[in-house]
N, C-alpha and C positions, 0 to 999 in steps of 0.2 A: 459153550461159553456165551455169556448175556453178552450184548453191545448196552452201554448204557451211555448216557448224553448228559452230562450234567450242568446245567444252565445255569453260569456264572464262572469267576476268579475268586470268589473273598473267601474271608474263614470257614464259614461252613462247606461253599464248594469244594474247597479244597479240601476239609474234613472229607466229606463224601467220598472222591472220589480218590482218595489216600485208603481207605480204608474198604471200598469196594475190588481198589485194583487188588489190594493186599488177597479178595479173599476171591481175586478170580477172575472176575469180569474185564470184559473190556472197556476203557472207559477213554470216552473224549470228554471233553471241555469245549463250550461256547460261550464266547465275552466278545469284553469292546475291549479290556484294558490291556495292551500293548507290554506293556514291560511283563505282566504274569505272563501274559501269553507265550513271549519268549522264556520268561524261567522256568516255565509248566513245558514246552517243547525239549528246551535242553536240562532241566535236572531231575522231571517228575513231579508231582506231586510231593512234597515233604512237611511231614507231620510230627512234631514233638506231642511225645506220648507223654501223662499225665507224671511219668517218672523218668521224664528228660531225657528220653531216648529218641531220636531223630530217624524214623522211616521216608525212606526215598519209595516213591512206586512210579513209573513209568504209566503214562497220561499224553494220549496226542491233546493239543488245544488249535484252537483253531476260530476265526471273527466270520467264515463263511457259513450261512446254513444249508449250503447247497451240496456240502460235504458232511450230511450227518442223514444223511438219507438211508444208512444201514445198521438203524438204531432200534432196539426192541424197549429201551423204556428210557424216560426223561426225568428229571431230576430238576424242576424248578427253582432254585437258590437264590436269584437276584431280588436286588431291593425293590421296596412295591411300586417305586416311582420307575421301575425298568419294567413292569411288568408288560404293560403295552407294546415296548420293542420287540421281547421276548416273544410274546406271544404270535406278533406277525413273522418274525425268525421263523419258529416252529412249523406256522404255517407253508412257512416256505419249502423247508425240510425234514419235519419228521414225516416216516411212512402213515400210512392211513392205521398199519394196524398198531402202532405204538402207543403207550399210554403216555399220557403227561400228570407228573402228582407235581404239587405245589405246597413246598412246606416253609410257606416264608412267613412273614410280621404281616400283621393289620390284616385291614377287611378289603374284600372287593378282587383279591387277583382269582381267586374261581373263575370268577364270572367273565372275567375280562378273556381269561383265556379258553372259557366255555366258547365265546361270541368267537374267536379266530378255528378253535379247531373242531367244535359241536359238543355237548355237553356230556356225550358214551366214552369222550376220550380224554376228559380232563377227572384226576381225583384230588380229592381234597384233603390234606393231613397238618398234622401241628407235630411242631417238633421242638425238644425243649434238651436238646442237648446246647452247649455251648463250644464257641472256640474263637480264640483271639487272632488277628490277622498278624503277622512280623513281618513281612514283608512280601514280594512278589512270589507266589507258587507257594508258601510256606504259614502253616498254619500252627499253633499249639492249643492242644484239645483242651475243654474247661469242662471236663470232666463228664459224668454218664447222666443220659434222660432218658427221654422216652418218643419214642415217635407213634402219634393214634393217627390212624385210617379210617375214613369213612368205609361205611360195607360197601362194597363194588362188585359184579360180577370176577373181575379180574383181579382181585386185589389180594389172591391168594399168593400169585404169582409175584406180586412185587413184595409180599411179606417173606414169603423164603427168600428171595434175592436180599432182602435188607439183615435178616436173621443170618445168614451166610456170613453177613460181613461185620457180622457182633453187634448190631444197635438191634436193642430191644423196643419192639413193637406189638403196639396194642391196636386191635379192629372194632373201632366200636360205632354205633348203628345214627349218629346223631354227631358228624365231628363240628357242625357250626355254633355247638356249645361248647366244645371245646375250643376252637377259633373265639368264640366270645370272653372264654375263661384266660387266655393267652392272651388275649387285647386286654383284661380287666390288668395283668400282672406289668403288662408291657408298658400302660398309660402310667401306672405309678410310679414305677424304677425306674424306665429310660430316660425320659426326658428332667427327671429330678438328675441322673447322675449325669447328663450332658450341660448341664447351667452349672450345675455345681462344681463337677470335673472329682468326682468320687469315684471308688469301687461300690458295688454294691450294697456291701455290708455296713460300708461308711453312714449308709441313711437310718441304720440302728441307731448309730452312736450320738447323732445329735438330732436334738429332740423335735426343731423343729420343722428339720427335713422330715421326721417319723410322721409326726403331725399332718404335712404338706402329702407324704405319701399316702397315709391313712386315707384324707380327703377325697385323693382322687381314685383309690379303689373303690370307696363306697359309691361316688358318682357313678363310675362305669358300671357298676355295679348295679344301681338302680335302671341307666340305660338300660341293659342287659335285659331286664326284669318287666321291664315297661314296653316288650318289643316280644315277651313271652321266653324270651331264652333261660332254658335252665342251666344254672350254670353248673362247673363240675367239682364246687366248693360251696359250703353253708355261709362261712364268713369268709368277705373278699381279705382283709385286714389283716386276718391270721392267713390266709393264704399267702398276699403279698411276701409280709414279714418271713414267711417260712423261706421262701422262696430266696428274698435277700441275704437270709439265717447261709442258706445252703450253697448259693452264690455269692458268699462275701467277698473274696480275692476277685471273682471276676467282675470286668469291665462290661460296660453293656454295649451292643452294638451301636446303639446311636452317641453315646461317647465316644465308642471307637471312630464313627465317622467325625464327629468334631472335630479331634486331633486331629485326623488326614485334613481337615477343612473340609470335607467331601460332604453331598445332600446329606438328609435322614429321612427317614421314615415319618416322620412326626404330622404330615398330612393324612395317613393311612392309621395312624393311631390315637393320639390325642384329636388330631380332626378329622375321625372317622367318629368318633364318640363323640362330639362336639355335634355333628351332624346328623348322626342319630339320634340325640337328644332329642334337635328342636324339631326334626320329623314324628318323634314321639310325646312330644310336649311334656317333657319332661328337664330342668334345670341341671346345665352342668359348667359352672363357671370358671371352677379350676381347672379342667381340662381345657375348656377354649384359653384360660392364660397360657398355662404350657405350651399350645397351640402356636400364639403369637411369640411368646419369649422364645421358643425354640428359633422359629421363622426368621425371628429380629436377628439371631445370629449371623443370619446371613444378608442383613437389611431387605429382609420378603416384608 
């Protein structure tokens, strides 16, 4: 039986490791947030399935990293403004020989968690499944993606652990175009549907969120382009759109954080791109707006 360590409480963590215990593994949880913590201790992990069915799976959690020391692979999940925490946690208690993959939003947690643990023991993936958070411990899945891995010597091993437990996974040889193609999808949708307070799909229907989203995929886009990154799409625009098309019902995560009033992401994403621009001299003025509108929500 794997030990896995899944690093985080939100929706996706808890997708994880709902869905790993289900298919075997042993699995802990590491957070800060207090109330999951205790509903992941006393009910499990609980997962409403795409067809309203509610899975309980049995999940220690726990805010110590000094009790995760008998872990064979890590499951990075928090937001990229945790990754720093995270990353010294890790250091504190994962073994020397466990991996740590990181399948979060934005740019930059690789490296952050290369500098705490060395760079043979951090992998790098995107993951494009979804899931909405309801409350402490308890997630509802938003439906099936894909999760790509960078080639790794060891990354066969976290592809059968992740295949075991039904997400379908792709190894391919180049994943920080993938991480750029995720960031081009992420700058257009998220922070349009956290100002706006939409679903996804909503940015179809009125023309000049469509417009507004358009904009900002071709900016990332050219980022992307200007920095040599190929991306894993001809057109950002139809890609966006498809994406919206296919996630209409669901909520984006940095909307989800608005409602909690909780951070977002929006430094790691529209001001990762914002910043890679002007490293690359290249113009991107509607992502630095999203930048500051998102920020302003919280008077940053």
């Amino acid at each position: 039986m794997k030990k896995v360590l899944v690093v985080g409480t939100g929706a996706l963590a808890t997708l994880f490791a709902a869905r790993l215990a289900a298919a075997g593994s042993q699995v802990m949880m590491l957070g800060t947030w207090k109330n999951a913590l205790e509903a992941l201790n006393r009910d499990g992990a609980r997962l409403v399935t795409a067809d309203g069915v509610e899975m309980r799976l049995p999940v220690r959690a726990t805010d110590d990293p000094a009790s995760c020391t008998e872990i064979d692979l890590a499951l990075v999940l928090v937001k990229s403004w945790q990754t720093e925490q995270a990353a010294q946690k890790l250091s504190v208690g994962l073994p020397a020989s466990a991996l740590a993959v990181t399948l979060q939003n934005g740019l930059g947690n690789r490296e952050i968690l290369a500098r705490a643990l060395g760079e043979a023991r951090v992998l790098l993936g995107v993951c494009t499944y979804g899931a909405t958070l309801l409350g402490p411990g308890l997630a509802r899945s938003g439906g099936e993606g894909v999760l790509s891995l960078e080639a790794h010597p060891l990354v066969g091993e976290v592809e059968c652990l992740l295949r075991g437990a039904g997400f379908r996974v792709d190894i391919v040889p180049d994943a920080n175009a993938l991480v750029w193609g995720k960031l081009v999808i992420n700058a257009a949708i998220n922070p349009l549907t956290a100002l706006l307070r939409v679903s996804n799909g909503e940015l179809l229907n009125r023309p000049a969120a469509r417009r507004v989203m358009s904009a900002l995929a071709r900016e990332a886009a050219a980022v992307a382009a200007a920095g040599g990154v190929n991306l894993p799409f001809a057109d950002p625009v139809m890609a966006v759109e498809e994406v919206a098309r296919r996630t209409a019902a669901n909520c984006s995560s940095m909307f989800q954080d608005v409602k909690r009033g909780a951070p977002t992401e929006i430094d790691s994403i529209c001001g990762a791109v914002t910043r890679a621009a002007q490293e690359r001299g290249v113009p991107a003025p509607v992502n630095w707006t999203m930048w500051q509108l998102v920020n302003a929500l919280y008077g940053s």
